[in-house]
N, CA and C atoms as a LAMMPS dump frame, in Angstrom:
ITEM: TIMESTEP
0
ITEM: NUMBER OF ATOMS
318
ITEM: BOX BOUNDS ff ff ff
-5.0000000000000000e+02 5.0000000000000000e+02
-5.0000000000000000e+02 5.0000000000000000e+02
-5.0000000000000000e+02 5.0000000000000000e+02
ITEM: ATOMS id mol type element x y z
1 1 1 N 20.474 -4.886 -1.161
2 1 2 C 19.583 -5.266 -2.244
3 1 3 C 18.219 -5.649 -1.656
4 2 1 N 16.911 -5.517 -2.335
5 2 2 C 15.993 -5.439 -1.677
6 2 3 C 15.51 -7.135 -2.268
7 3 1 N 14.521 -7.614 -0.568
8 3 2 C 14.449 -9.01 -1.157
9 3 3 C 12.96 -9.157 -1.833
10 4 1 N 12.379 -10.071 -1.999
11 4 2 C 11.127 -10.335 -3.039
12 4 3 C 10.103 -10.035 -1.815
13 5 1 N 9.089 -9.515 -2.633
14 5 2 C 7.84 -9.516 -1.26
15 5 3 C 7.277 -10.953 -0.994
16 6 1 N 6.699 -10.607 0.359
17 6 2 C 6.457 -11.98 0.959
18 6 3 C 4.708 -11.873 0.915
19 7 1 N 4.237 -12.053 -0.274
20 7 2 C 2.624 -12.054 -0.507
21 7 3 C 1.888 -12.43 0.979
22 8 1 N 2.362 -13.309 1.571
23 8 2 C 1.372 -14.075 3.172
24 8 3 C 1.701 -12.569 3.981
25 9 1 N 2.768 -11.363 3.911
26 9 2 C 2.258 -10.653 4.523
27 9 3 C 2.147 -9.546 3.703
28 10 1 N 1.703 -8.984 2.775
29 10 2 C 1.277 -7.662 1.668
30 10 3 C 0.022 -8.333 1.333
31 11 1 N -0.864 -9.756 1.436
32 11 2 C -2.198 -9.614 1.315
33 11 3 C -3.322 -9.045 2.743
34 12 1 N -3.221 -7.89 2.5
35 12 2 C -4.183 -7.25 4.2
36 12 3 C -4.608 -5.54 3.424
37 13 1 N -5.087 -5.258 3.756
38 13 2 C -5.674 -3.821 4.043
39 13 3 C -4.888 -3.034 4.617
40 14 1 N -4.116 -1.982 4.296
41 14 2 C -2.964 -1.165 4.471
42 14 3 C -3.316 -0.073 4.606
43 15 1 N -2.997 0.897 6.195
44 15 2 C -3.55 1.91 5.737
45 15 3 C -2.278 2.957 6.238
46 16 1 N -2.508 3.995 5.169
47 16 2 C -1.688 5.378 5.713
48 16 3 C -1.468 5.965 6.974
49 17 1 N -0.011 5.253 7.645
50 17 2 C 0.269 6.199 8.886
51 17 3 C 1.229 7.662 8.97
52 18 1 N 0.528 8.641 8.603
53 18 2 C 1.823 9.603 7.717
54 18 3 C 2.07 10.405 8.609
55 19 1 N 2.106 10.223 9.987
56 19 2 C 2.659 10.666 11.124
57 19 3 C 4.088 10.118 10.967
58 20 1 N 3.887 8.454 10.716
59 20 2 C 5.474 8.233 10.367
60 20 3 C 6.224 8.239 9.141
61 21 1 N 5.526 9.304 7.805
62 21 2 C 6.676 9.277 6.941
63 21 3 C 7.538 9.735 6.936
64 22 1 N 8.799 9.452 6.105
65 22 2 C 9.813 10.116 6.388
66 22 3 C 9.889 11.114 4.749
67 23 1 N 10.832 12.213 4.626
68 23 2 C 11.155 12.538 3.235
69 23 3 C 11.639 11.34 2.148
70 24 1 N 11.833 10.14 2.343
71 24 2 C 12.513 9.116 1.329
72 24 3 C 10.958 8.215 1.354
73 25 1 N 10.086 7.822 2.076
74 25 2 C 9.033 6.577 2.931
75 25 3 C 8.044 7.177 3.116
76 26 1 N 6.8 6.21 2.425
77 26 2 C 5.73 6.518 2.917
78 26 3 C 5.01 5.178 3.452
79 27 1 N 4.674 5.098 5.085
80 27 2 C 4.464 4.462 5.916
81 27 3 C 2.674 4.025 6.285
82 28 1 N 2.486 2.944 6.191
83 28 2 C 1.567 2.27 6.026
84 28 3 C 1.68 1.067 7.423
85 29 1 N 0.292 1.105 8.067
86 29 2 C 0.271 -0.161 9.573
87 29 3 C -1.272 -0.488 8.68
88 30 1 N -1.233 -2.144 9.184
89 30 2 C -2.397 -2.784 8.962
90 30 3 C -3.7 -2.396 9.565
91 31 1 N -4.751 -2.413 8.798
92 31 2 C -6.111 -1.859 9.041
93 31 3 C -6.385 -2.562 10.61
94 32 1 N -6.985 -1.498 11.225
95 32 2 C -7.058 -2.242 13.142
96 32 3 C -5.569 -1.59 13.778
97 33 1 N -4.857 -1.404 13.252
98 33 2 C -3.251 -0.9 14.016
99 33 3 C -4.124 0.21 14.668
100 34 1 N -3.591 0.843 16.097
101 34 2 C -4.165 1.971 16.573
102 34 3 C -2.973 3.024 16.426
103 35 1 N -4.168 3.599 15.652
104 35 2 C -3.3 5.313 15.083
105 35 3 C -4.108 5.92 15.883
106 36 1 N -3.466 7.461 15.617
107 36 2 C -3.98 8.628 16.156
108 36 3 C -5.451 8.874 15.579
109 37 1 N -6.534 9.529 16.029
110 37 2 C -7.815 9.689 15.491
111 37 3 C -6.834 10.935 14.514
112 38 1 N -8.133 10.47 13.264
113 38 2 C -7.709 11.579 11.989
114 38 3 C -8.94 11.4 11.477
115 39 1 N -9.314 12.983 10.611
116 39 2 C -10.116 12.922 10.057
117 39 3 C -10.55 11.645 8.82
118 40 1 N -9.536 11.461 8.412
119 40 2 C -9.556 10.19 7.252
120 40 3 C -7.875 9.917 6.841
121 41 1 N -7.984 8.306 6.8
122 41 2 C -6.756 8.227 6.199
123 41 3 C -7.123 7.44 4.99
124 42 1 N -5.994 7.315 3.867
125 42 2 C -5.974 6.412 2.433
126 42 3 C -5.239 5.413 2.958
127 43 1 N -5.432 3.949 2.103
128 43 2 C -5.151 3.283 2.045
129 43 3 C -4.784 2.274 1.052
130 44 1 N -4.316 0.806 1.194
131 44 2 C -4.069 -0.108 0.055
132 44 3 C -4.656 -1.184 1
133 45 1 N -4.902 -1.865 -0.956
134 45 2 C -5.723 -3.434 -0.08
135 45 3 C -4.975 -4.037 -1.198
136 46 1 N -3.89 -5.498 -1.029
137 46 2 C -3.784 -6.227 -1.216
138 46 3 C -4.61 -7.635 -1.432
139 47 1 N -5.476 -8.169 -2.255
140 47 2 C -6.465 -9.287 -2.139
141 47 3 C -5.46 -10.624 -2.739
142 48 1 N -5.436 -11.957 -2.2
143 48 2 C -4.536 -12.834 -2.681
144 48 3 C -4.739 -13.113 -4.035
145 49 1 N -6.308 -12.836 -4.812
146 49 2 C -6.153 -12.931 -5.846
147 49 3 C -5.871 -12.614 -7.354
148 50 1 N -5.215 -11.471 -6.744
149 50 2 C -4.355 -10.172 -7.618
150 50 3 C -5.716 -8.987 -7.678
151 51 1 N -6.15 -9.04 -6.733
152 51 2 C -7.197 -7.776 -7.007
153 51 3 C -6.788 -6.578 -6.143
154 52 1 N -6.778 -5.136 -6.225
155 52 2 C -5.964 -3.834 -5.759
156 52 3 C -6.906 -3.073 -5.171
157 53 1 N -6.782 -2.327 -4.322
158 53 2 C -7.984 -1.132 -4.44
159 53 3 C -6.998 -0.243 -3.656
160 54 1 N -7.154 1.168 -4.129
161 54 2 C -6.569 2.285 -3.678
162 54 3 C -7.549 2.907 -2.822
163 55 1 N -7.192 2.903 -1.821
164 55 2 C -8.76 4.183 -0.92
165 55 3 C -8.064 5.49 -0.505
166 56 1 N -8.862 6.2 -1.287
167 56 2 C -8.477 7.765 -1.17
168 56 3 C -9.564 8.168 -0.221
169 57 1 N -9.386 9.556 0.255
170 57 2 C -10.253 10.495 0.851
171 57 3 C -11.271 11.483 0.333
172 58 1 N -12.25 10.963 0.123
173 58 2 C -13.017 11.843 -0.639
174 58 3 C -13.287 13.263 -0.148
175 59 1 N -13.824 14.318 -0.85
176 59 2 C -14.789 15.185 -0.719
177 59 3 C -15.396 15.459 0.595
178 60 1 N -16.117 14.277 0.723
179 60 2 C -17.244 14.528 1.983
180 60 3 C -16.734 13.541 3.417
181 61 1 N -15.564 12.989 3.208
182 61 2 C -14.669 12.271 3.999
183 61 3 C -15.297 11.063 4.067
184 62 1 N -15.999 10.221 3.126
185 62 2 C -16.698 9.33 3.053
186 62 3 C -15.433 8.686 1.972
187 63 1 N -14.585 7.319 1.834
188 63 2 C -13.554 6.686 1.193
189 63 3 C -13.746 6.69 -0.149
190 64 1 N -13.357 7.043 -0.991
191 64 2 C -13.119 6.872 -2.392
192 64 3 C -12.144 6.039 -3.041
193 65 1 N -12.721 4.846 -3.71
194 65 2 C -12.034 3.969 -3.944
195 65 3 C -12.013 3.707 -5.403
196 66 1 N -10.562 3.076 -5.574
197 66 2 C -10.403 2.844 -7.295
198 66 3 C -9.703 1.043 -6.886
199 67 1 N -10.486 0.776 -7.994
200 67 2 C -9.896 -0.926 -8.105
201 67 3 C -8.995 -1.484 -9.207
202 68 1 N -8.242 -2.154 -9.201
203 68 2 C -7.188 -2.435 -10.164
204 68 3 C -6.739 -4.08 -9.611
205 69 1 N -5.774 -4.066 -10.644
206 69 2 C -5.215 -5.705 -9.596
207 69 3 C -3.746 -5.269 -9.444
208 70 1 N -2.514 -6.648 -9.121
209 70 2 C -1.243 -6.255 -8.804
210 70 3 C -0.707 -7.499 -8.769
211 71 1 N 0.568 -7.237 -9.306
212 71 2 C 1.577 -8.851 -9.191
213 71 3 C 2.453 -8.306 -8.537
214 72 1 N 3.723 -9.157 -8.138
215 72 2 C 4.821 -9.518 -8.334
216 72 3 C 5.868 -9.005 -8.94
217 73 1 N 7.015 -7.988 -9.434
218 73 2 C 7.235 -8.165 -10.126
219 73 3 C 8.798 -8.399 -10.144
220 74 1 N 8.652 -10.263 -10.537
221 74 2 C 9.594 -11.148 -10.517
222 74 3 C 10.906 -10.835 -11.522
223 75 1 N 11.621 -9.529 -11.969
224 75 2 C 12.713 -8.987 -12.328
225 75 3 C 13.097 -8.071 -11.469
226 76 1 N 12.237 -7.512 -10.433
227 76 2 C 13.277 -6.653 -10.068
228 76 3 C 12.469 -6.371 -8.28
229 77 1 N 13.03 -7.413 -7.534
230 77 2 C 13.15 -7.628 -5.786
231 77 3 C 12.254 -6.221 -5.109
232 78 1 N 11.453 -6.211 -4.513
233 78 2 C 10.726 -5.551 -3.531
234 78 3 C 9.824 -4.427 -4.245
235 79 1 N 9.69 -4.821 -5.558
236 79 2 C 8.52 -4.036 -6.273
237 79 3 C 6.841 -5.145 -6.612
238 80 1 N 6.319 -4.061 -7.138
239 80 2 C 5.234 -4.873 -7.058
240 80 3 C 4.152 -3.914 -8.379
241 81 1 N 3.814 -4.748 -8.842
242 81 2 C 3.241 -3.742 -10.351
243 81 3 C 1.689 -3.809 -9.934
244 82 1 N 0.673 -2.101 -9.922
245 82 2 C 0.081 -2.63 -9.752
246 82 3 C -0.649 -1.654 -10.868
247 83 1 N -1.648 -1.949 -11.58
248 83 2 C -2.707 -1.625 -12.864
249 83 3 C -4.046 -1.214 -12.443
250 84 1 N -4.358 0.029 -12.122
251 84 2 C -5.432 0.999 -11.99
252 84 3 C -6.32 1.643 -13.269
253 85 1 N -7.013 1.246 -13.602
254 85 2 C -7.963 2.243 -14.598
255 85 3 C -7.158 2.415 -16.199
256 86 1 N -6.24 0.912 -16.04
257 86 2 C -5.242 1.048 -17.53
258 86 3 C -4.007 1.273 -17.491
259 87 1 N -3.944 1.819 -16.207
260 87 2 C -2.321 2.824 -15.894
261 87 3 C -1.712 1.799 -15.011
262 88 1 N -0.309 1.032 -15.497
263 88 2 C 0.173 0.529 -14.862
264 88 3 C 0.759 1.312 -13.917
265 89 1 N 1.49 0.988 -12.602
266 89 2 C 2.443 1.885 -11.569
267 89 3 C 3.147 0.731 -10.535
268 90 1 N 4.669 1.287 -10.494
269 90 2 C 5.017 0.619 -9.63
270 90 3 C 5.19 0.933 -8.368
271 91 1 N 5.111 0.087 -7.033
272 91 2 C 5.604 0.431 -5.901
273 91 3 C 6.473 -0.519 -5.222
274 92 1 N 7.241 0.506 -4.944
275 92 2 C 8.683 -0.074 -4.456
276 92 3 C 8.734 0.064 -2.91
277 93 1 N 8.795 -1.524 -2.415
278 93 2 C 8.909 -1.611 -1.293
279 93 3 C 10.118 -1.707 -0.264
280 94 1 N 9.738 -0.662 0.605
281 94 2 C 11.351 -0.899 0.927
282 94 3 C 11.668 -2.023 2.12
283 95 1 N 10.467 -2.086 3.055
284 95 2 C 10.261 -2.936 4.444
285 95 3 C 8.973 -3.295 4.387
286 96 1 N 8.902 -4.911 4.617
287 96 2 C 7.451 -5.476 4.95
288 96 3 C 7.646 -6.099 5.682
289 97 1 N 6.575 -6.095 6.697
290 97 2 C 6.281 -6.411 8.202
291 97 3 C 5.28 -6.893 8.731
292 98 1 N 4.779 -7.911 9.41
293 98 2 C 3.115 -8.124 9.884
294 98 3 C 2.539 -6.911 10.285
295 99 1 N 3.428 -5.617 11.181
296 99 2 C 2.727 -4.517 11.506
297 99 3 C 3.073 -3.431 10.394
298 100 1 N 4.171 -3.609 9.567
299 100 2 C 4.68 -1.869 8.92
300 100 3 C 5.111 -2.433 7.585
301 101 1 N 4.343 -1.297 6.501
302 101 2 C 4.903 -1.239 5.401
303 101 3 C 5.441 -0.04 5.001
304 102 1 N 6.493 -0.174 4.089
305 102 2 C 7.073 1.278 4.023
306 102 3 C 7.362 1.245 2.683
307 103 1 N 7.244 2.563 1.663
308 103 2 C 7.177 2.216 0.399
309 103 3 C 7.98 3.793 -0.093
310 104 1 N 8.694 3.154 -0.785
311 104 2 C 9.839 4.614 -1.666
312 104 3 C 8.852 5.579 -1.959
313 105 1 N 8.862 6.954 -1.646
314 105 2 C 8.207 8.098 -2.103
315 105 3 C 8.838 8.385 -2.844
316 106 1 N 7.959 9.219 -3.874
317 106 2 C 8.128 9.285 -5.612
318 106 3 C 8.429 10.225 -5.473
């Protein structure tokens, strides 16, 4: 059974390590972790005060970002709701770590 997230470590800047996903996981090390040079990676930002931002890869490889916020969500253990542009979405966490997050692929 999966346990509740531990906010002191999911508030950081998360970014896409997809060298290590697996077919079930998509794998995320904290912003500063040393990855492989890549043209651009996406990311998640956790802010403690429920504020979200998704960073995608733009166009011109310059970050494209969308902001939203995110809770908790206290019914059901290692998810986390987060609300983009109106559209709620959940992500389901499977492992959180000071260095690795890993999150159920959809």
């Amino acid at each position: 059974m999966a346990q509740q997230v531990d906010t002191s470590l999911l508030c950081k800047r998360w970014v896409h390590s997809r060298e290590e996903d697996t077919p079930t996981e998509v794998v995320y090390r904290p912003a500063g972790f040393p990855l492989p040079p890549s043209r651009g990676r996406s990311g998640l930002e956790f802010d403690a005060d429920g504020s979200f931002k998704r960073i995608g890869i733009g166009a011109t490889d310059v970050s494209n970002v969308k902001e939203g916020s995110w809770q908790i969500d206290d019914m059901n253990a290692g998810h986390v709701r987060v609300k983009m542009e109106g559209q709620p979405h959940v992500l389901k966490i499977n492992d959180l770590k000071q260095d690795r997050m890993t999150v159920k692929r959809e």
